[in-house]
N, C-alpha and C positions, 0 to 999 in steps of 0.2 A: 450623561457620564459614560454609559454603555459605549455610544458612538465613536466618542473620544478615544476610548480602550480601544477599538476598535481600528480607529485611525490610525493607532500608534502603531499597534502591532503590525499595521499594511506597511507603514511609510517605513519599521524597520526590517521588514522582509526585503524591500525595495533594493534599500541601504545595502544589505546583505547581499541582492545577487545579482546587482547592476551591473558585474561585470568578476569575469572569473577569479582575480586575485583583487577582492573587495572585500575589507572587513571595518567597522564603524568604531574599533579602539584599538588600542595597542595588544597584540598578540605574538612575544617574540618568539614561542613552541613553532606555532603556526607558520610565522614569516618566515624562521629557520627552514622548513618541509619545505616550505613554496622557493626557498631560495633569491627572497627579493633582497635583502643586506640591509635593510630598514624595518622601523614599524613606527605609527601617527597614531596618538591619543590624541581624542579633543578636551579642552581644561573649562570647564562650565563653568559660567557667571550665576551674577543675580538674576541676569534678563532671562536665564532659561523655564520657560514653562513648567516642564516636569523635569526635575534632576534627576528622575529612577532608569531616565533614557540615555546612551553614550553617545548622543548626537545633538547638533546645536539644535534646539525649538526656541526661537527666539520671539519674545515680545517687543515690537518698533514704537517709536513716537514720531510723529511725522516731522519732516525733515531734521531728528537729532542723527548724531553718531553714535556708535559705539563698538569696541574692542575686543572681539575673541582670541583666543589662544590656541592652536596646538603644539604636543611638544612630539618632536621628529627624531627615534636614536636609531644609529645605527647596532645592528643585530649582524652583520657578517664580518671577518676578518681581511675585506679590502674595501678601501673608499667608496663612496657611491654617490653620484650628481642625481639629484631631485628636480624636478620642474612643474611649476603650480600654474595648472590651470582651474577654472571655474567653469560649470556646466548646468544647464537648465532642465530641469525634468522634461524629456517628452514620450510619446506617445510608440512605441517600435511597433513595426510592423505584424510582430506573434501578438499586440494586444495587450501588452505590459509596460510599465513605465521603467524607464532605463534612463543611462546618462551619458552612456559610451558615444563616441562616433558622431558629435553636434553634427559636423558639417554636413550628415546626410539627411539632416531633418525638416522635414519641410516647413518652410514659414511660417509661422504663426498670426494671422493682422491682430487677434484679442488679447498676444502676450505686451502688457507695458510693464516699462519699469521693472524688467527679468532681473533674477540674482545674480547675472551674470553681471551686471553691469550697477548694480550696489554693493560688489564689494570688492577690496584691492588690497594687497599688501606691498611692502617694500622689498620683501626678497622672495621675488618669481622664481629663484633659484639657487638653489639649496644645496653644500658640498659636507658630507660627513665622511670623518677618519674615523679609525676600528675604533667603536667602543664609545664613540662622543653622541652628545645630544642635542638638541637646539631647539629653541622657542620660535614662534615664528608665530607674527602677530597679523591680525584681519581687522583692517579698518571694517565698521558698515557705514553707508548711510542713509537712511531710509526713505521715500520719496516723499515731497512735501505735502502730500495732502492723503490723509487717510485713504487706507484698501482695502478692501474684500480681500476674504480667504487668505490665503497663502502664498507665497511663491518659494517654490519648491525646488531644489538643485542639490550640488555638490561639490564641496571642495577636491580638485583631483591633484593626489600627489604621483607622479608619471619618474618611472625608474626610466634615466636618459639613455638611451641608445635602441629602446624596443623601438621594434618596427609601426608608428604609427599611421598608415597608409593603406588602403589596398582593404579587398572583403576579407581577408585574411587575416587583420593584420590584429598586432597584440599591445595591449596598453597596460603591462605591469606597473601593479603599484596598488594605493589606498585611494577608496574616496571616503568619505569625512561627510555624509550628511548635513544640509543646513535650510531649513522650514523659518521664515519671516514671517509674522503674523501680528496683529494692532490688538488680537485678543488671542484667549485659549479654545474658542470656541471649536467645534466639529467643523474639521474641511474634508470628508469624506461624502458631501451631501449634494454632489453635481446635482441638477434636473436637466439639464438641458443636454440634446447630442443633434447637430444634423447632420443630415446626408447633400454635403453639396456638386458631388459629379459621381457618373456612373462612366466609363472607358475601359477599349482594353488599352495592352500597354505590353510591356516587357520585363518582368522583374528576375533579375540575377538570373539571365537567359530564358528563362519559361513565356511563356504565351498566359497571360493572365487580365484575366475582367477582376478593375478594380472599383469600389466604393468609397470617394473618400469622405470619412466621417471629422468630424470638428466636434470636441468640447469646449464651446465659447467663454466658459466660466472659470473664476479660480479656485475650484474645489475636484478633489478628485472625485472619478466614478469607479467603483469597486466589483469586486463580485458580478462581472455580467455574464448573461448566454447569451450568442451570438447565433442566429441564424438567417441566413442567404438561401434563395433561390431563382435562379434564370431559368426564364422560360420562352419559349420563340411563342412573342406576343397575340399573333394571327391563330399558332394553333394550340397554344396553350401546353406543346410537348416539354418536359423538362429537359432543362441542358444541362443544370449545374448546381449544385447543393453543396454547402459547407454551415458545419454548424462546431458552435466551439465553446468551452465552461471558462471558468473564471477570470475572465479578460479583465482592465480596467485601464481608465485612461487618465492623462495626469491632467495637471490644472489649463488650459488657454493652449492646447496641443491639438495635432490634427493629423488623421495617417490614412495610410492605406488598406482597406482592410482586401485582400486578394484572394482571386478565385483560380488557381493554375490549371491548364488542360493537358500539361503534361507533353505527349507525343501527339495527344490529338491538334487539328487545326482549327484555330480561330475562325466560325462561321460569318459570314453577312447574313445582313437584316434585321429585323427589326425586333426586339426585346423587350419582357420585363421584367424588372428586378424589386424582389420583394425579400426584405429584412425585420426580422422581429429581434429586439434589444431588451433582457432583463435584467433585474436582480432584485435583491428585496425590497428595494424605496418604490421601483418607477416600471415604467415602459412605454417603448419608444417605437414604435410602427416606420415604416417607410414604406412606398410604393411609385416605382420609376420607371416611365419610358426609356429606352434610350436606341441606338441604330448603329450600326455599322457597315460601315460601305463594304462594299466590294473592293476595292484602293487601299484599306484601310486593314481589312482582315489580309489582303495581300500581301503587303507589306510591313506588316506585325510575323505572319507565317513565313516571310521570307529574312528575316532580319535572325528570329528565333536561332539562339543554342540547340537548342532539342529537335532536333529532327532526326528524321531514320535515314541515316547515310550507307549505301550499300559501296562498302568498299573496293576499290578498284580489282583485285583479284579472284575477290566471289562473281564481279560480272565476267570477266575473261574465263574461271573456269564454266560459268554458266553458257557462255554462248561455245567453248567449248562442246561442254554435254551435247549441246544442241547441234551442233554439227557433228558429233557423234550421231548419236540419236537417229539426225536423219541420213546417216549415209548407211547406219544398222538396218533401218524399215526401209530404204532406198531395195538394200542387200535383199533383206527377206523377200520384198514382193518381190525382185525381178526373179529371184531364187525357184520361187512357189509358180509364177510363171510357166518358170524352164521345166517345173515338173511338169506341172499340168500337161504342156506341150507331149514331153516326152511321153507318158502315162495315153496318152491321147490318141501319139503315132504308133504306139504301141499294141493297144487296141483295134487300132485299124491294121494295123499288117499283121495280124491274129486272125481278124474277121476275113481280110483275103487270102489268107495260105486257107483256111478251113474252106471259103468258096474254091477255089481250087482244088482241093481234096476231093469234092463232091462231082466237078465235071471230071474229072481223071474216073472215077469211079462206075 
């Protein structure tokens, strides 16, 4: 029972900050601040698990249907076009489960039968005038032969015209939480994580050595500490340390967990990479060879955003200075020269006027 609390409360945090203008019922105060001109309740059934939750927890029978609800009003005083998509829990690269942005997430082989593709409605797109509301129904259907755990997603209701494109980019609107499940059982209870490639690589222009990890299973992993370390394998020097709290990963997802060097350059040779995985259930060790060429850290350092670019003006006033510089020490010595010289002849035609003096004498 504990665990299940437990679960809930994560998968409604999730719900909650999936994405900046994300809320899991109807809030018109809120939508007003935010200035989206809508707000989305979900309308719970029989099949929902816990009713004390504002998100679908759904109970499936294998291969039946069945029908959710949400109702959609508009909150601002001009029209506003809706557009419904559906999204699959995965894994983001900070080590939290999100919804935003599918296209950038990497495949999955252990996701079957996603929620993306058990549910559909008839109106993908959605038109409210000032002040109107609308129903808007969700077939499911649930796959035909009994599942493990969970499959985990969200309905997204996307205000039309935001920019959805680009690392920039924004997807106003609601997502609508919805969890599939054959029982009520705890799916906060992964055991499993591998580590299947060590690389570096390029992320959103930095030079970075990445790990990628896989939860093969459909339960999520919660509460972990993450620690990384590279080390140049031959002499055991450290390279590189990241260490991180409460990470967790979502059901059948897989990411990258990244190590950034910044301004520094990605070395060759030969490495290893050692990872410890916690939290309260489990722990998960890793220990990995890996190598990088000379070709390879070249052209990772040469591709990189981040480098130290000395702009064309600072080099012109610098080889200025420098011709400065040396036409000032040019000046001095030939200067100190012409003293010495003079100081020298000076001394000598001293010393003959005084021989001089002596034979006259």
């Amino acid at each position: 029972m504990k665990m299940k609390k437990i679960g809930m409360s994560f998968v409604l945090l999730v719900i909650s900050l999936s994405c900046a203008m994300t809320v899991s019922a109807a809030d018109p105060k809120k939508d007003t601040e935010m200035g989206l001109g809508f707000s989305v309740e979900p309308v719970l059934n029989s099949k929902q698990i816990d009713p004390k939750i504002s998100m679908f927890y759904l109970k499936t029978e294998p291969g039946q249907e069945q029908t959710i609800e949400t109702v959609v009003r508009s909150t601002g005083d001009e029209e506003v076009s809706i557009s419904v998509k559906y999204q699959n829990a995965y894994t983001s690269a900070n080590t939290s489960i999100n919804y935003a942005y599918p296209e950038k997430v990497p495949k999955e082989e252990t996701l079957k039968n996603p929620l993306s593709e058990l549910i559909s409605t008839e109106t993908p797109s959605i038109k409210l005038a000032k002040g109107e509301e609308k129903k808007v129904v969700f077939k499911i259907k649930a796959p035909e032969k009994p599942y493990e755990g969970v499959k985990l997603g969200a309905i997204e209701f996307l205000l039309d015209g935001a920019k959805k494109d680009g690392p920039m980019a924004s997807r106003a609107g609601y997502n609508v939480g919805v969890i599939l499940a054959n029982n009520g059982d705890p799916f906060n209870t992964g055991e499993k994580i591998k580590l299947t490639k060590v690389k570096p690589t390029i992320i959103n222009g930095q030079r970075t050595i990445v790990a990628n990890l896989q939860n093969p299973d459909p339960y999520t992993i919660e509460n972990m500490k993450i620690n990384a370390v590279i080390t140049e394998k031959k002499t055991g020097k450290k390279i590189k340390e990241k260490e991180i709290q409460g990470g967790s990963m979502a059901p059948n997802s897989n990411f990258d967990f990244g190590m950034d060097f910044g301004l520094a350059q990605i070395p060759s040779g030969e490495f290893n990479y050692k990872m410890t995985i916690k939290n309260d259930q489990h722990e998960w060790k890793f220990d990995e060879n890996f190598t990088i060429s000379g070709k390879m850290a070249d052209d990772i350092n040469e591709k990189s955003d981040y480098k130290i670019v000395t702009p064309m003006w600072i080099k012109i006033t610098a080889v200025i200075q420098a011709v400065v510089l040396l036409v000032i020490t040019v000046y001095l010595i030939t200067r100190r020269k012409k003293m010495e010289k003079m100081l020298k002849n000076k001394k000598k035609s001293r010393k003959n006027k005084k021989s001089k003096s002596k034979r006259g004498a």
